[in-house]
TIMI-2910 file (N, C-alpha, C, CB; in pm, 1 decimal, decimal comma, always signed):
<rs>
+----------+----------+----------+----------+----------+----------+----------+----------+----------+----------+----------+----------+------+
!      n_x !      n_y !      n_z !     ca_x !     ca_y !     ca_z !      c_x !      c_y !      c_z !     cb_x !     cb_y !     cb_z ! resn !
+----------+----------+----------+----------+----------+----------+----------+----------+----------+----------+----------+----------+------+
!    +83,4 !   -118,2 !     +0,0 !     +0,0 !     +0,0 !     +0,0 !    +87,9 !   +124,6 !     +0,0 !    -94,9 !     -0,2 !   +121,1 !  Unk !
!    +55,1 !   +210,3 !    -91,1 !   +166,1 !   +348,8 !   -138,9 !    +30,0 !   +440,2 !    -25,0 !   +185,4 !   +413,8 !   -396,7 !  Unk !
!   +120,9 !   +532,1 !    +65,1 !    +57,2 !   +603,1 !   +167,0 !    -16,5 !   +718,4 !    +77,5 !   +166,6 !   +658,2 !   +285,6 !  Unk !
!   -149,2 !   +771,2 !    +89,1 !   -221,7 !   +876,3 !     -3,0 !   -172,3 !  +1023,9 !     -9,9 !   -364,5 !   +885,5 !    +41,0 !  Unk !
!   -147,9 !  +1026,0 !   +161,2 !    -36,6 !  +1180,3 !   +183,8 !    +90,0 !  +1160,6 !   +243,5 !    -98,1 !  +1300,5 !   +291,0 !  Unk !
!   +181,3 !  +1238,4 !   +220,7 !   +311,5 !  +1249,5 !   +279,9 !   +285,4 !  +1230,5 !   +399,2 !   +385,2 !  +1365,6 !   +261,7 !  Unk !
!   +352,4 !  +1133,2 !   +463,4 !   +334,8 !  +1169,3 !   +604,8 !   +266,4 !  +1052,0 !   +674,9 !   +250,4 !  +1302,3 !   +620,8 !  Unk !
!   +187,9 !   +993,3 !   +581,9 !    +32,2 !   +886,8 !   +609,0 !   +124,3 !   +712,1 !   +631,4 !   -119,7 !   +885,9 !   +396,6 !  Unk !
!   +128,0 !   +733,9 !   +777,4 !   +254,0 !   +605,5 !   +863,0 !   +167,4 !   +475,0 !   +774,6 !   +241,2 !   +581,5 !  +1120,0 !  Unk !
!   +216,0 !   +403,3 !   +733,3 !   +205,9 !   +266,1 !   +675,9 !   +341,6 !   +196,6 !   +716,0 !   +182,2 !   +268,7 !   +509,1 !  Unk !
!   +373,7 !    +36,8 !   +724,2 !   +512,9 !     -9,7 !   +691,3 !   +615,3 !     -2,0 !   +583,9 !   +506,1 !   -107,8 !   +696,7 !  Unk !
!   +495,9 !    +40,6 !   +482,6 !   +581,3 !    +42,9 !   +325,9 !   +632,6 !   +206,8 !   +349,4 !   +452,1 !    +14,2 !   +143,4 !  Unk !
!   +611,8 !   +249,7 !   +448,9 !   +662,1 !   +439,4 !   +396,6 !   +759,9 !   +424,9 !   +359,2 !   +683,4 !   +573,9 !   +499,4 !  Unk !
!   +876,4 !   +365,2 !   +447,9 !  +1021,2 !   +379,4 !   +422,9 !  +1051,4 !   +489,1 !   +526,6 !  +1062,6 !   +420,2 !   +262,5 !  Unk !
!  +1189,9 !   +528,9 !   +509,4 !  +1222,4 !   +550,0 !   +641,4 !  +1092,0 !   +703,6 !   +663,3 !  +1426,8 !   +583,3 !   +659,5 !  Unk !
!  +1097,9 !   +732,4 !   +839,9 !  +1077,9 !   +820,7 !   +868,1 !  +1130,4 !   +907,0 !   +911,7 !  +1029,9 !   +810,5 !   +897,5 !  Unk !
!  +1083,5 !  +1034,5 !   +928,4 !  +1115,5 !  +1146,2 !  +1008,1 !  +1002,4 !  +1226,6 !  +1105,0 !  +1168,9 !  +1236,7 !   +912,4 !  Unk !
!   +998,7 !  +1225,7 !  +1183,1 !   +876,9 !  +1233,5 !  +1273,9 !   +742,6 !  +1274,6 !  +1194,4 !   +905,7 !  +1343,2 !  +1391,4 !  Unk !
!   +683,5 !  +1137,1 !  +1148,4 !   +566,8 !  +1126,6 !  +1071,3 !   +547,7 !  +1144,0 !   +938,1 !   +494,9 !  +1193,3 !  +1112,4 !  Unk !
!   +713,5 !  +1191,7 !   +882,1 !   +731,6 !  +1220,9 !   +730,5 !   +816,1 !  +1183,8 !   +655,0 !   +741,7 !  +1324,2 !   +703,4 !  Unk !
!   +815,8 !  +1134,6 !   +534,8 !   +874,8 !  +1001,5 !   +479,8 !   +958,5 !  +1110,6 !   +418,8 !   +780,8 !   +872,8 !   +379,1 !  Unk !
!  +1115,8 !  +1001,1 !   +477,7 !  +1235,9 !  +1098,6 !   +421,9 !  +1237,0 !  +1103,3 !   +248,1 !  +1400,7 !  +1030,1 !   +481,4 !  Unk !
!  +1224,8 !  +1180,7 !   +193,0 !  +1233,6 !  +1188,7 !    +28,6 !  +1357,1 !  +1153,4 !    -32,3 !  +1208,5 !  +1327,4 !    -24,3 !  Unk !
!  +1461,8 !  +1062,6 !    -40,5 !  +1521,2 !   +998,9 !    -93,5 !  +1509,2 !  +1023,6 !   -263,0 !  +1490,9 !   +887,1 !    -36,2 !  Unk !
!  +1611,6 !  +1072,0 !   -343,5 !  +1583,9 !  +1132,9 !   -511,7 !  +1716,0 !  +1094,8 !   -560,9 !  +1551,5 !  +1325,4 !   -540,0 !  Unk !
!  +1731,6 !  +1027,3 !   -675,1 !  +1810,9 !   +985,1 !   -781,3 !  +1792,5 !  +1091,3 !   -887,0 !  +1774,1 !   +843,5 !   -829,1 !  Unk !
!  +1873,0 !  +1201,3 !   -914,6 !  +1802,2 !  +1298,2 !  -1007,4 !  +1944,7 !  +1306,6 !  -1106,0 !  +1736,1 !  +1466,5 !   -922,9 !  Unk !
!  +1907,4 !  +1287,5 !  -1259,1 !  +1980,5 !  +1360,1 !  -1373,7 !  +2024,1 !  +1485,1 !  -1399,3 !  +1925,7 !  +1352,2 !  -1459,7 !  Unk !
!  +2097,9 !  +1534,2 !  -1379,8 !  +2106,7 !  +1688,9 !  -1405,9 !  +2156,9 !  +1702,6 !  -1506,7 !  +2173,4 !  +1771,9 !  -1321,7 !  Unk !
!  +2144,4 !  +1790,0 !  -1644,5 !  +2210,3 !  +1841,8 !  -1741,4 !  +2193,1 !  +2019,3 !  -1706,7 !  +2146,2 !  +1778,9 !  -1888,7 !  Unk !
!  +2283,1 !  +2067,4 !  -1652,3 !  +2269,9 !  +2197,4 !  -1662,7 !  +2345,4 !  +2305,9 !  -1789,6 !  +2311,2 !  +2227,0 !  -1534,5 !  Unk !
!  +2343,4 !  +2393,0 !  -1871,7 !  +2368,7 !  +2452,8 !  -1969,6 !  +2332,9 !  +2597,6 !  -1978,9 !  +2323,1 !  +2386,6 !  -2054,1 !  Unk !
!  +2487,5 !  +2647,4 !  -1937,9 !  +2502,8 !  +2829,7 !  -1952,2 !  +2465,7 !  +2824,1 !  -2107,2 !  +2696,8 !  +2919,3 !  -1915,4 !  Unk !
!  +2424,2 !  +2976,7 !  -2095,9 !  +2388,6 !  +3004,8 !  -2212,6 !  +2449,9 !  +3118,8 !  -2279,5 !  +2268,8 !  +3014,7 !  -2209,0 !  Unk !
!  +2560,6 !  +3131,0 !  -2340,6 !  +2574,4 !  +3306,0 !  -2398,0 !  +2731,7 !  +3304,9 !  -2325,7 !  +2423,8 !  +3464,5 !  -2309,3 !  Unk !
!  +2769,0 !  +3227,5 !  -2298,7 !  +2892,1 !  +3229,5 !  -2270,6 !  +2997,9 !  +3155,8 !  -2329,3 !  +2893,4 !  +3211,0 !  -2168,6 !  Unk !
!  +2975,7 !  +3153,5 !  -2501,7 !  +3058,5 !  +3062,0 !  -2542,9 !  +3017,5 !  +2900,3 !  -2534,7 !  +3170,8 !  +3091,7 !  -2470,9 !  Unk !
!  +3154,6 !  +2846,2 !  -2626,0 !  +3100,5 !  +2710,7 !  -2640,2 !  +3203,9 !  +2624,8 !  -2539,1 !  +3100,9 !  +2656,9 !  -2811,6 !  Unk !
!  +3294,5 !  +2667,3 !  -2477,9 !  +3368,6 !  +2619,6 !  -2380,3 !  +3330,5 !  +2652,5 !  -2187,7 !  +3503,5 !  +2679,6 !  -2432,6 !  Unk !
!  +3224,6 !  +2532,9 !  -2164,5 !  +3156,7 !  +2552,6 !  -2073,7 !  +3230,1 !  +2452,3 !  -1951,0 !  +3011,3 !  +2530,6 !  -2119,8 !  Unk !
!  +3354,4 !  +2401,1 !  -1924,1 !  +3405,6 !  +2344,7 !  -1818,3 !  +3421,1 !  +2383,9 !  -1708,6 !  +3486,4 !  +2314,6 !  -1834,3 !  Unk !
!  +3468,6 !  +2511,4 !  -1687,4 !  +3447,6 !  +2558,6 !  -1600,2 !  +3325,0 !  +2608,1 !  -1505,6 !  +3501,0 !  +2609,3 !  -1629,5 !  Unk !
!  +3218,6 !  +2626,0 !  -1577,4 !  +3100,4 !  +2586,5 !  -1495,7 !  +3050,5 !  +2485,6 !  -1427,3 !  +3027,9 !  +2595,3 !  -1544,2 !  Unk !
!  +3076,9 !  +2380,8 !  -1565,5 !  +3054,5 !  +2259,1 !  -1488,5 !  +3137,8 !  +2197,8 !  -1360,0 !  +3060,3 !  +2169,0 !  -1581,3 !  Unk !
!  +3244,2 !  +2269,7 !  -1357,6 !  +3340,6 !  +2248,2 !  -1254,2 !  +3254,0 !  +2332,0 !  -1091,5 !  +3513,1 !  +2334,2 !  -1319,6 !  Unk !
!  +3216,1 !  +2425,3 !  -1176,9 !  +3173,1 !  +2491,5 !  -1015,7 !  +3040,0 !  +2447,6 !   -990,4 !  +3169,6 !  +2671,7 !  -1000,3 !  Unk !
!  +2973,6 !  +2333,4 !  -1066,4 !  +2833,0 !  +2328,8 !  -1007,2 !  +2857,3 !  +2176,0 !   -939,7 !  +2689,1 !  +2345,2 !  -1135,8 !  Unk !
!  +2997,4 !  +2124,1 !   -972,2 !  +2996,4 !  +2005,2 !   -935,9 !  +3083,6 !  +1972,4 !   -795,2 !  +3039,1 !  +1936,2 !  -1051,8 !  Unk !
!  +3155,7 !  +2118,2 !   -773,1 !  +3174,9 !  +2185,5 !   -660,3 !  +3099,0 !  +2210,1 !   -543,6 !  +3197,1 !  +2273,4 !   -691,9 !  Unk !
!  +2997,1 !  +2287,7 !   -576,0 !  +2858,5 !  +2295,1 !   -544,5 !  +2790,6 !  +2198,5 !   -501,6 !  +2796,8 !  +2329,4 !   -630,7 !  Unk !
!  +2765,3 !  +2063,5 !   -576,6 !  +2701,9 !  +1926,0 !   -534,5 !  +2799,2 !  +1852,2 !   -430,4 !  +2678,7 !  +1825,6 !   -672,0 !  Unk !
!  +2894,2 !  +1828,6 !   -463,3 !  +3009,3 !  +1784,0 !   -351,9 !  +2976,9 !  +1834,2 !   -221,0 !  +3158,8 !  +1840,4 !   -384,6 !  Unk !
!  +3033,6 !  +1979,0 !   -271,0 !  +3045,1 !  +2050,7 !   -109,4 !  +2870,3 !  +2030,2 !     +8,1 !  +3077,6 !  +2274,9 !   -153,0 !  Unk !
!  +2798,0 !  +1990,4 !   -118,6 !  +2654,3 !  +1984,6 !    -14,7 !  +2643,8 !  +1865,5 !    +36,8 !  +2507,9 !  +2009,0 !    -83,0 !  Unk !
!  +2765,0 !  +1735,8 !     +6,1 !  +2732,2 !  +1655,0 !    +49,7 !  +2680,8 !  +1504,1 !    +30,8 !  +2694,1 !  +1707,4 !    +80,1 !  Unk !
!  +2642,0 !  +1592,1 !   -139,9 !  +2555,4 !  +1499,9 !   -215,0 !  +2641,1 !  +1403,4 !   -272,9 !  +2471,0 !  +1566,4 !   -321,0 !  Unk !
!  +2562,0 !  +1237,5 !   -315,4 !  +2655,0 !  +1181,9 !   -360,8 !  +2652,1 !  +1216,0 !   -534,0 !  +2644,2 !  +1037,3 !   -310,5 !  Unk !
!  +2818,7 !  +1219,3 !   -648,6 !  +2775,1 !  +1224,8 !   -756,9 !  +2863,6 !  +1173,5 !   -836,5 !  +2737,4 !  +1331,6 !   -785,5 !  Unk !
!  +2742,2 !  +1137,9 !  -1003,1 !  +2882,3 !  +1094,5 !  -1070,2 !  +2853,6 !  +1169,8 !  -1207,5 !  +2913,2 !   +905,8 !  -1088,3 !  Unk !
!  +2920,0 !  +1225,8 !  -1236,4 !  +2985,9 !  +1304,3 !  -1339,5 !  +2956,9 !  +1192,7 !  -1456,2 !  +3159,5 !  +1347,1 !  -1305,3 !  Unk !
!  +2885,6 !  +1244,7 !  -1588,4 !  +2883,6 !  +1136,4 !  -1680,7 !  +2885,5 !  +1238,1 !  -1827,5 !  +2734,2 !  +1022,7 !  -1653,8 !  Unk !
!  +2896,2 !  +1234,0 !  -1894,8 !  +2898,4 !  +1303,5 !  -2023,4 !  +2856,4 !  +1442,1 !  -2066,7 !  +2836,1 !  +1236,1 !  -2091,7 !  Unk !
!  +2704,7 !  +1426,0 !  -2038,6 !  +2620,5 !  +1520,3 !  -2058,3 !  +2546,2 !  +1522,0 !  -1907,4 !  +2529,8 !  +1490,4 !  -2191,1 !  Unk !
!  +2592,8 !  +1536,0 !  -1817,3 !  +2568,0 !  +1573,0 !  -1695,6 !  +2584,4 !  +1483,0 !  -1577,3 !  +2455,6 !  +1613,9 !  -1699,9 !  Unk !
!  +2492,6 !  +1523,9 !  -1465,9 !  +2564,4 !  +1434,8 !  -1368,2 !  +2442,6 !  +1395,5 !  -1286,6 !  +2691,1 !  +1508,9 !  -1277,1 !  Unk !
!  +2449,5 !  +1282,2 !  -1235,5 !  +2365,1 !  +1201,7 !  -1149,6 !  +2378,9 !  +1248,0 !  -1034,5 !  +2386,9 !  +1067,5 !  -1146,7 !  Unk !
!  +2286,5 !  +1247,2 !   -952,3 !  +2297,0 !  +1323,5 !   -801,3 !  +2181,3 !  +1260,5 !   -696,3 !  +2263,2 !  +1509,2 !   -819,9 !  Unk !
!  +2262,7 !  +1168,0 !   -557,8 !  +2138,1 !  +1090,4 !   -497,2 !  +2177,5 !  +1181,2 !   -361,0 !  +2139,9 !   +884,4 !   -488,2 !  Unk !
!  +2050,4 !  +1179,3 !   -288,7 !  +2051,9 !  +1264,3 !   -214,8 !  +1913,2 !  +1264,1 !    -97,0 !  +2069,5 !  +1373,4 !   -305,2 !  Unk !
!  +1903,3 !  +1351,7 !    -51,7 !  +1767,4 !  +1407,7 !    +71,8 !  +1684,5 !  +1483,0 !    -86,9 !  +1841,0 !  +1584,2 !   +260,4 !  Unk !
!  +1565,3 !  +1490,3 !    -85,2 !  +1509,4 !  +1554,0 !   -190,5 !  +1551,5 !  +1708,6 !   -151,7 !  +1345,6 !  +1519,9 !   -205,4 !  Unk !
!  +1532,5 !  +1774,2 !    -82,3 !  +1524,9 !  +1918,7 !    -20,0 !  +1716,2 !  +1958,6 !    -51,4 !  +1458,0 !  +1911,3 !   +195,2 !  Unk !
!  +1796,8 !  +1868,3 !     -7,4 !  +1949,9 !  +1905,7 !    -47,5 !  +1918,3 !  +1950,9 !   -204,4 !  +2077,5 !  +1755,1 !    -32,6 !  Unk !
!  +1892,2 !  +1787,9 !   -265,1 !  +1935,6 !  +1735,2 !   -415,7 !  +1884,6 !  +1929,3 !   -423,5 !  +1815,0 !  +1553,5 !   -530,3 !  Unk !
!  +1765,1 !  +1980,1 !   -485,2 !  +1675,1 !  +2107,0 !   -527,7 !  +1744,7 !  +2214,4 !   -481,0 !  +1525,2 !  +2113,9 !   -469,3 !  Unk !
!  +1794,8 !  +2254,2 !   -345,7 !  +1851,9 !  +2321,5 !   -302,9 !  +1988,1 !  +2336,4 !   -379,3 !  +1844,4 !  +2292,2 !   -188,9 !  Unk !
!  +2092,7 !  +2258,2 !   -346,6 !  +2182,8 !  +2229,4 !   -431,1 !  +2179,1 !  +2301,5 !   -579,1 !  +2175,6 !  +2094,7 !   -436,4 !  Unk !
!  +2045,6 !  +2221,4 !   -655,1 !  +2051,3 !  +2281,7 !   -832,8 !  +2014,9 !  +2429,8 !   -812,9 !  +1913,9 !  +2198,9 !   -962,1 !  Unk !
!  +1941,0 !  +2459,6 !   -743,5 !  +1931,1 !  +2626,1 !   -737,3 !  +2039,6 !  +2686,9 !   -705,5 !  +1838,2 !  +2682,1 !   -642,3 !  Unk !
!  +2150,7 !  +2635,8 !   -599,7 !  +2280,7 !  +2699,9 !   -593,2 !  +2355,0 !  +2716,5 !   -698,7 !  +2354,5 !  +2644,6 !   -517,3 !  Unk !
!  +2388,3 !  +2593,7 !   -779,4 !  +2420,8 !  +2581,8 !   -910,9 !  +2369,8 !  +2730,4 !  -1009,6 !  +2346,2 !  +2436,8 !   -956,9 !  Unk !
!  +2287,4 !  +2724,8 !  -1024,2 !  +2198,7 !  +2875,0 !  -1068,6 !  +2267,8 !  +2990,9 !  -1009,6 !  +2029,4 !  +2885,1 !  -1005,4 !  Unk !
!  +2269,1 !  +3005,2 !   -887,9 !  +2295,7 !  +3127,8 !   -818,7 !  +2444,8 !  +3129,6 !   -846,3 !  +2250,5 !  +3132,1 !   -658,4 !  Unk !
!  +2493,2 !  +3029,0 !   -848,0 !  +2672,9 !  +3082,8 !   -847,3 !  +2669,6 !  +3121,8 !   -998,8 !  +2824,5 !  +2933,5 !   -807,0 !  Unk !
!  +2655,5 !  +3017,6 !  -1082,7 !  +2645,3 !  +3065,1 !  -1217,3 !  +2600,6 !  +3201,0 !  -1286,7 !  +2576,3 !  +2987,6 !  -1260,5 !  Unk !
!  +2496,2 !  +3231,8 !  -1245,4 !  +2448,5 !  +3395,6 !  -1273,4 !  +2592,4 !  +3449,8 !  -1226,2 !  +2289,7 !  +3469,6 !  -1162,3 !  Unk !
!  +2620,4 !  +3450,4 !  -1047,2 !  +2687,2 !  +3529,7 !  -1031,3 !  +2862,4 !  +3524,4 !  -1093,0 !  +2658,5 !  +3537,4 !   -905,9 !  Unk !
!  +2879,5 !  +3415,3 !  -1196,6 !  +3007,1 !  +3369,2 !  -1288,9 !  +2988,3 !  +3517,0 !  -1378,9 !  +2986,1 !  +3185,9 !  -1397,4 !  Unk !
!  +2885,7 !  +3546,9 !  -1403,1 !  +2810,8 !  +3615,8 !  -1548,2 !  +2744,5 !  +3545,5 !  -1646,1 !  +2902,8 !  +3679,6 !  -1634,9 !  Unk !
!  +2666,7 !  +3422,1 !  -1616,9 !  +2615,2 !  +3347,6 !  -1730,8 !  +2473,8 !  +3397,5 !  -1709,8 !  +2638,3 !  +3178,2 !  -1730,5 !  Unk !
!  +2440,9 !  +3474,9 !  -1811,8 !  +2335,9 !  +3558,4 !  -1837,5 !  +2208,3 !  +3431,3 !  -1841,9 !  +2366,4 !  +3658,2 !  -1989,6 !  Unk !
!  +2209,4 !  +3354,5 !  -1923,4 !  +2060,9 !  +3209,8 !  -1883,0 !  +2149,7 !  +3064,5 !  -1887,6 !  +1890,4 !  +3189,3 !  -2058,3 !  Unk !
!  +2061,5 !  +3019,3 !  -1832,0 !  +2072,4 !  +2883,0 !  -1733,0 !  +1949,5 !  +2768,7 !  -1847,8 !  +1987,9 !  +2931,2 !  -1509,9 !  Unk !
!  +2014,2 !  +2685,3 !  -1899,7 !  +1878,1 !  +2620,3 !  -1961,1 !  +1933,4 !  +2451,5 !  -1838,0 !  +1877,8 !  +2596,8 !  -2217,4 !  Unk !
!  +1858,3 !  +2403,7 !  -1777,9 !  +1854,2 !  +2281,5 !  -1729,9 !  +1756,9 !  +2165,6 !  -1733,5 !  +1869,5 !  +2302,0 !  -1634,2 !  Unk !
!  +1759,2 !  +2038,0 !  -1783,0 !  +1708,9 !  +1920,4 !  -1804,2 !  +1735,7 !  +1868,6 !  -1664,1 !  +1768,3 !  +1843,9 !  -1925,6 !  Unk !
!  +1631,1 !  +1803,4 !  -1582,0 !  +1625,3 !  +1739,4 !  -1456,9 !  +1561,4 !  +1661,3 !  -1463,9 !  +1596,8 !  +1792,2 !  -1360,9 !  Unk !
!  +1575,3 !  +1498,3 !  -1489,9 !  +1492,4 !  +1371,3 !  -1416,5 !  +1498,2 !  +1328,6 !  -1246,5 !  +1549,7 !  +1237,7 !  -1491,6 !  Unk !
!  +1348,1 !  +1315,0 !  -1195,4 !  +1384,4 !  +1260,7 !  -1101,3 !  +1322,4 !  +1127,6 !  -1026,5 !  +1389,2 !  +1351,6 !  -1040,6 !  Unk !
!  +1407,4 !  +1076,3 !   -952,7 !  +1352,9 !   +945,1 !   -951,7 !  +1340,2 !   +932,1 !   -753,1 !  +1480,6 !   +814,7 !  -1052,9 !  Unk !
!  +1193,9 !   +879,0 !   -758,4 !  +1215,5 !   +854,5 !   -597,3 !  +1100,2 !   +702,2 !   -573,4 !  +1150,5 !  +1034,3 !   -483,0 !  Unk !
!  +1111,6 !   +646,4 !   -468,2 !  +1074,9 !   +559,5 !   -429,5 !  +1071,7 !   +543,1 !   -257,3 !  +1139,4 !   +482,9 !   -502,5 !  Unk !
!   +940,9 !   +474,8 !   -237,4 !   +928,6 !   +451,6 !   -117,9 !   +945,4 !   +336,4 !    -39,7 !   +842,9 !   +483,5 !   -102,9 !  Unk !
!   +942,7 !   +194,7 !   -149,1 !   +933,6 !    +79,9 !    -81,0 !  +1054,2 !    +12,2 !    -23,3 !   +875,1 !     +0,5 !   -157,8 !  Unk !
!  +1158,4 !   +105,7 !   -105,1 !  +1315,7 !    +76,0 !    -18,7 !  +1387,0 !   +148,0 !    -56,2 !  +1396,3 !    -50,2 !    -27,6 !  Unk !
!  +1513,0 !   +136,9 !    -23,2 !  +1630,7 !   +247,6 !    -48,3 !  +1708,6 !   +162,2 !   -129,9 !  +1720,7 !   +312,0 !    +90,5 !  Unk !
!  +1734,1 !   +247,2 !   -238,1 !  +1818,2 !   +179,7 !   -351,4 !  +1897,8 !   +336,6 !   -428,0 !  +1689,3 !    +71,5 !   -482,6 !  Unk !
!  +2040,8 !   +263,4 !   -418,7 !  +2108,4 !   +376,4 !   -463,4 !  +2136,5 !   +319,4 !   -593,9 !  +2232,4 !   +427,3 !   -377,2 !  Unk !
!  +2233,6 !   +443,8 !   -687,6 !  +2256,3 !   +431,1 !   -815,9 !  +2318,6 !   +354,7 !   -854,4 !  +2289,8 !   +506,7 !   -862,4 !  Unk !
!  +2427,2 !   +308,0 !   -741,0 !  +2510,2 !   +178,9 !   -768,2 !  +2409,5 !    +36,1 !   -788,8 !  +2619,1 !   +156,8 !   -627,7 !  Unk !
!  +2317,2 !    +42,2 !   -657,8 !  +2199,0 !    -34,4 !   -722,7 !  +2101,0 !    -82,1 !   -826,0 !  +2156,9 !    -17,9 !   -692,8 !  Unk !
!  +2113,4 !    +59,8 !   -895,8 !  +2051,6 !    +13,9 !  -1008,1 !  +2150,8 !    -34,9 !  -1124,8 !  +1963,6 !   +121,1 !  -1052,8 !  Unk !
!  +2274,3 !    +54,9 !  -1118,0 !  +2358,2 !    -32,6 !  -1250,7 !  +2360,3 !   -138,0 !  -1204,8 !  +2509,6 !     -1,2 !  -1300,4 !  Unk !
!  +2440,1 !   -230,0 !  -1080,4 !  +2421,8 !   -340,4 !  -1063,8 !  +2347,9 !   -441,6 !  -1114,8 !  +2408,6 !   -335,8 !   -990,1 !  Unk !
!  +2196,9 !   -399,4 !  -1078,2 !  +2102,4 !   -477,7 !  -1152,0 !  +2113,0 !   -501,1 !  -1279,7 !  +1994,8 !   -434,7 !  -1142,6 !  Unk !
!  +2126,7 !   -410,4 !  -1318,6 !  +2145,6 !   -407,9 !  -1551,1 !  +2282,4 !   -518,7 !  -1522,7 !  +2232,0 !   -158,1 !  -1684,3 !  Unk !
!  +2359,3 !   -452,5 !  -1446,1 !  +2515,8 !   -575,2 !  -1502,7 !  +2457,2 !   -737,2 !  -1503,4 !  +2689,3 !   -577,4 !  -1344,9 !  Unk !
!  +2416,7 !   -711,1 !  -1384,1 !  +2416,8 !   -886,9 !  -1314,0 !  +2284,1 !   -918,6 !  -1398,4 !  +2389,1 !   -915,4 !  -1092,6 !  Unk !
!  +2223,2 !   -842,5 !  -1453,3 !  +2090,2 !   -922,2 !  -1580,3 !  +2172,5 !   -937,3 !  -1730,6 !  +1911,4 !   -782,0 !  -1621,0 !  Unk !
!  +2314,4 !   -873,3 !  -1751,1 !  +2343,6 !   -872,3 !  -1868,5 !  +2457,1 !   -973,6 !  -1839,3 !  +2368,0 !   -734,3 !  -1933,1 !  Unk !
!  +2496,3 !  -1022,1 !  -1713,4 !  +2599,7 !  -1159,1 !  -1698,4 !  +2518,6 !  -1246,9 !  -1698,0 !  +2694,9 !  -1182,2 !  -1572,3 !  Unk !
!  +2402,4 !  -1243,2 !  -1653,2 !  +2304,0 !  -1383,6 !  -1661,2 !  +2257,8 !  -1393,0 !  -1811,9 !  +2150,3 !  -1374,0 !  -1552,0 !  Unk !
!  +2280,5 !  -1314,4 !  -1914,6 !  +2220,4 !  -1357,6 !  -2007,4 !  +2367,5 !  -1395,4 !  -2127,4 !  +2097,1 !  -1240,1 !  -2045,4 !  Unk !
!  +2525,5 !  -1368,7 !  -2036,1 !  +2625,7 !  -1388,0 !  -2120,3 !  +2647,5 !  -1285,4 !  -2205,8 !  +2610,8 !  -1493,7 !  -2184,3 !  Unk !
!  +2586,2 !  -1157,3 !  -2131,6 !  +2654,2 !  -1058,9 !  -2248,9 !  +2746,3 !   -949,2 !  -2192,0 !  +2535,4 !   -976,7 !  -2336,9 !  Unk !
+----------+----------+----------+----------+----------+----------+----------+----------+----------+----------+----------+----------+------+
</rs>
């Protein structure tokens, strides 16, 4: 049984916090200055600065970076990202965000590649 409101005690909540189910988030980030040229590393350096220093766990992947976290950090966090950036001089901010949460257990990102590996050794590939 998935609880109807935040907060609504069942066994499946997952963890608590006095009556409120900790929000646990697996989120994608692609963030992208805008107007500052096509050599954008150094941003990405300071937003990944930014995620670190909050704590969060992350992994850096191509076109952005994975970020697991408290929901309220993970959001907090991407808005910092924003705020330092403006204050770099990057006049707009375009950002792509997936996010992923679940209540019936705690499963981190290592968890989920895992799963794909160990389904792609069971099938010999």
């Amino acid at each position: 049984m998935v609880p109807s409101t935040i907060g609504e005690k069942t066994p499946q909540n997952g963890p608590q916090l006095e009556g409120v189910i900790v929000m646990k988030v697996i989120a994608d980030l692609c963030l992208v200055p805008l107007g500052v040229g096509v050599s954008l590393g150094k941003y990405v350096a300071e937003c990944e600065r930014i995620l670190r220093g909050a704590g969060l766990k992350t992994k850096l992947h191509a076109y952005g970076t994975n970020i697991e976290g408290e929901w309220d950090d993970v959001v907090a966090a991407i808005k910092e990202c924003h705020r330092a950036l403006h204050a770099m001089g990057v006049p707009r901010i375009n950002s792509s965000i997936r996010l992923g949460t679940r209540i019936d257990r705690e499963q981190t990102m290592e968890d989920k590649i895992r799963s794909v590996e160990e389904t792609l050794a069971r099938a010999g590939e």
